[in-house]
ZAMI-139258 format. One line per 3 residues: number of its first residue (from 1); for each residue x, y, z of N, C-alpha, C, O. Coordinates in pm, 1 decimal, decimal comma. Each point is the difference from the previous one (the first is absolute). Layout:
# ZAMI-139258
NUM = X Y Z X Y Z X Y Z X Y Z ~ ...
***
This chain:
# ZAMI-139258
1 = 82,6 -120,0 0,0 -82,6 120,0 0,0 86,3 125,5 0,0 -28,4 97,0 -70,2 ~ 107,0 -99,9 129,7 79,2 117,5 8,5 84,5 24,5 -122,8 -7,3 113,4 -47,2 ~ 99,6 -215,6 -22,4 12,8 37,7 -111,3 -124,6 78,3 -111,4 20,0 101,7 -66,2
4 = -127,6 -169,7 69,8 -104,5 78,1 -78,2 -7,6 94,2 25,9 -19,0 67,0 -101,5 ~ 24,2 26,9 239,2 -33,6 110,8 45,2 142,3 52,3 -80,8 -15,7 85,5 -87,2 ~ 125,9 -125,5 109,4 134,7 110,1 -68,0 -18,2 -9,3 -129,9 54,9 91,0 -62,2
7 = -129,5 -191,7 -21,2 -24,5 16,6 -164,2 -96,7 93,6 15,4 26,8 74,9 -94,0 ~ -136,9 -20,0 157,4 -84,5 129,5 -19,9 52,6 99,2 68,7 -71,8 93,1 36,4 ~ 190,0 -96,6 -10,9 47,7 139,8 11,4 125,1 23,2 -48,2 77,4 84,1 45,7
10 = -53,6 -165,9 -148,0 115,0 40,5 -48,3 -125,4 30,4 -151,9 52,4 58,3 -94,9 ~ -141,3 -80,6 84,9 -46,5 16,0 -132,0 -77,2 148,5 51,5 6,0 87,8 -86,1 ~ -77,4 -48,5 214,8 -12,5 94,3 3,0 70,0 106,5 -33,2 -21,0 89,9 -81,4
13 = 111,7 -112,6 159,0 124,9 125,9 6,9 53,9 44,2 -125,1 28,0 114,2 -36,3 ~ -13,8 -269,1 -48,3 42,8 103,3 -110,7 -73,0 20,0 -95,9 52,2 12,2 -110,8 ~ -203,8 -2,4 126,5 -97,5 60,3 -69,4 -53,4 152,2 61,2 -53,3 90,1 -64,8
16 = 84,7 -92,5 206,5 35,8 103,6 24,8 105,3 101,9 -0,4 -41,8 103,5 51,9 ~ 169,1 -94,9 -93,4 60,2 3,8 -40,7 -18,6 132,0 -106,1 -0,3 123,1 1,2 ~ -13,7 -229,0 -86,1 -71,2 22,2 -172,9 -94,1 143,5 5,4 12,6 93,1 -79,6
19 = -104,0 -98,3 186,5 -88,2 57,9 22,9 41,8 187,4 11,8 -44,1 102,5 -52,0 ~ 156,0 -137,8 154,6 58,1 121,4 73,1 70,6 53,1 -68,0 56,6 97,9 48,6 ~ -29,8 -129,4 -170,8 126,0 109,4 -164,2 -132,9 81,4 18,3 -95,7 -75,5 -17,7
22 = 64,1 180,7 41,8 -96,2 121,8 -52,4 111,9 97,4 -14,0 108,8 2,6 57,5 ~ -172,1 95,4 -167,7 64,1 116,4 -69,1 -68,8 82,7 47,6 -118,6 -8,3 -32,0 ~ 159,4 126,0 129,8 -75,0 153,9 26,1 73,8 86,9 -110,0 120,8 16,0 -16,8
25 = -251,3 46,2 -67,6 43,3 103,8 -91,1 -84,4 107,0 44,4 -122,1 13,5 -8,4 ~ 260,1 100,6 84,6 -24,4 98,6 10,1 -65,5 96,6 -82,6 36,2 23,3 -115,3 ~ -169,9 55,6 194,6 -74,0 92,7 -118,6 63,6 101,2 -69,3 80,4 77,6 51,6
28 = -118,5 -76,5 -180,8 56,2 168,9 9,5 -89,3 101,5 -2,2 -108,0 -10,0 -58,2 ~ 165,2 168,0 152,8 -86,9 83,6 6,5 134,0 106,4 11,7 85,8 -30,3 82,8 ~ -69,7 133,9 -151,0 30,7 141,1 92,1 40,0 19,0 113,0 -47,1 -8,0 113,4
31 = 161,1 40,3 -168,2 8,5 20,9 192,3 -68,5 125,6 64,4 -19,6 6,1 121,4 ~ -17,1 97,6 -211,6 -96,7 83,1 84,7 -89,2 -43,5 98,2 -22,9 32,4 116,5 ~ -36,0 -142,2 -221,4 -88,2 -128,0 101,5 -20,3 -16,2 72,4 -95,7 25,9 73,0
34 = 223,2 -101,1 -63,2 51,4 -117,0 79,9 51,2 129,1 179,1 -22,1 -35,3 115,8 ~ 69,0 133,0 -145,4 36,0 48,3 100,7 -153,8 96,4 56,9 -17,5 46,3 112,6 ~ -54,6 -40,2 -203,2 -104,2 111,9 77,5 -99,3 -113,6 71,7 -70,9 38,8 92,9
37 = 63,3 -213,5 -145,0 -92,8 -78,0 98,7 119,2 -102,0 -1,3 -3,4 -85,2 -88,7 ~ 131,1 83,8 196,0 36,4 -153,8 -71,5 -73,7 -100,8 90,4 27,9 -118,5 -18,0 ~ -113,8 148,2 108,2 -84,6 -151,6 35,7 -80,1 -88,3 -75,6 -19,0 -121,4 8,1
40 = -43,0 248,7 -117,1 -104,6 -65,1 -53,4 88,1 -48,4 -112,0 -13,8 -95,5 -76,4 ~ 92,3 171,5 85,2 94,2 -119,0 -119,5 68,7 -124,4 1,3 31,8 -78,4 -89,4 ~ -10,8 80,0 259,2 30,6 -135,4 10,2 -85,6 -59,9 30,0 19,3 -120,5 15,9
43 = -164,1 180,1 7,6 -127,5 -88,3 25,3 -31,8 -85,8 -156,2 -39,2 -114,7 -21,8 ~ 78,8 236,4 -77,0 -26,7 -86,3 -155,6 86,5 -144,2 -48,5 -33,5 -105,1 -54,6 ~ 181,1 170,4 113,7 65,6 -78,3 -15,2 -4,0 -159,5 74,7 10,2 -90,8 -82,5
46 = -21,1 55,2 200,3 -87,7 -88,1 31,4 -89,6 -58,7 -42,8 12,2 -121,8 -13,4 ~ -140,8 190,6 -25,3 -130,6 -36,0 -65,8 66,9 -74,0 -138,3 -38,2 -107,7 -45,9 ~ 130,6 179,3 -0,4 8,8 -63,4 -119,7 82,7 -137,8 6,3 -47,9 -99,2 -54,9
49 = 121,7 95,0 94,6 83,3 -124,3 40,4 -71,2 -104,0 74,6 35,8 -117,2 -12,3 ~ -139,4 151,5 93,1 -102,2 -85,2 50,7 -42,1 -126,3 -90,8 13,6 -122,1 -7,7 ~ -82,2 247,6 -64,6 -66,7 -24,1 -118,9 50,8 -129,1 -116,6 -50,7 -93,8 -61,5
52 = 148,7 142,7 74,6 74,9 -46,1 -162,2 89,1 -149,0 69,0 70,2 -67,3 -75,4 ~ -83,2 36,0 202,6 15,5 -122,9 36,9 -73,5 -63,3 84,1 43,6 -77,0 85,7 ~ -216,1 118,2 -113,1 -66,7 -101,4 96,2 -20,2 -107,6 -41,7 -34,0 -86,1 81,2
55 = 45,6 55,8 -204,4 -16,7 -140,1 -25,9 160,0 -78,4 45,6 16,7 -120,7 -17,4 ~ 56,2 181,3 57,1 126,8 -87,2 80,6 -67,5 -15,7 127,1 -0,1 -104,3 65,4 ~ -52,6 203,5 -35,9 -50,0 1,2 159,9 -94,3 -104,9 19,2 11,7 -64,8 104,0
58 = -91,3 38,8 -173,4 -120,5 -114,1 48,6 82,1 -145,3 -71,0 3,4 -96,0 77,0 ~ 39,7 81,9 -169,5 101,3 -94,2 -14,0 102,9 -88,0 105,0 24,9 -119,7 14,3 ~ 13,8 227,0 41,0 9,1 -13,4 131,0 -50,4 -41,8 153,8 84,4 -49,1 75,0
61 = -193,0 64,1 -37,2 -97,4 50,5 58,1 -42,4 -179,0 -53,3 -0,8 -89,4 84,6 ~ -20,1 71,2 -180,2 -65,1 -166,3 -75,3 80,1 -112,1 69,1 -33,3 -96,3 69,1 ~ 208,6 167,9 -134,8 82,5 -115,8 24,9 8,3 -33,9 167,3 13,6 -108,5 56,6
64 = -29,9 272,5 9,5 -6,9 -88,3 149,0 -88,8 -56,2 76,6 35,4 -45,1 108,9 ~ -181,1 36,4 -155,6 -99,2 -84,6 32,8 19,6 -143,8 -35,0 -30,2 -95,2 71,9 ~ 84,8 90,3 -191,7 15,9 -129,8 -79,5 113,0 -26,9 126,5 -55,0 -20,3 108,2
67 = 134,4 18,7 -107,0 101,3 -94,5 64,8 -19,1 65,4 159,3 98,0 -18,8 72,1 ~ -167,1 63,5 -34,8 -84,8 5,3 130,9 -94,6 -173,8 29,1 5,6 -82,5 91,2 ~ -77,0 89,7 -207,5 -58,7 -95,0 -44,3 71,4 -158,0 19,1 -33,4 -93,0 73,5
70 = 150,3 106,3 -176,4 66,2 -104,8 6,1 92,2 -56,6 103,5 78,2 -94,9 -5,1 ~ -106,4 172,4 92,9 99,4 9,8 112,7 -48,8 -86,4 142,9 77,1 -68,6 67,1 ~ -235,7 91,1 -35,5 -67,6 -37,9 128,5 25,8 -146,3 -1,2 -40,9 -70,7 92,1
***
């Protein structure tokens, strides 16, 4: 049994792994912008990066139920 348990987490891990390469691409704006709100600019900046990797995020979020799962 315990070997099975280290084959689902060596297959987790490095599907997680995989998961965690995300690219943040900084917005562009002005720096007039950027200096007269920079919160809300880093509020955008966030939002957008959120965004542009939630499907890593629930991918994630899958793989650790699944081998939550496989684990009891």
């Amino acid at each position: 049994m315990a070997q099975k348990n280290e084959i689902y987490l060596i297959e987790y891990v490095t599907k997680l792994k995989q998961l965690n390469d995300i690219n943040l691409e900084i917005p562009d704006a002005p720096i007039d912008e950027i200096i007269e709100d920079p919160k809300q600019y880093a509020m955008d900046f966030i939002e957008s990066a959120f965004i542009a990797n939630l499907p890593s995020f629930v991918k994630a979020y899958e793989l650790g139920v699944d081998f939550g799962k496989k684990n009891k």
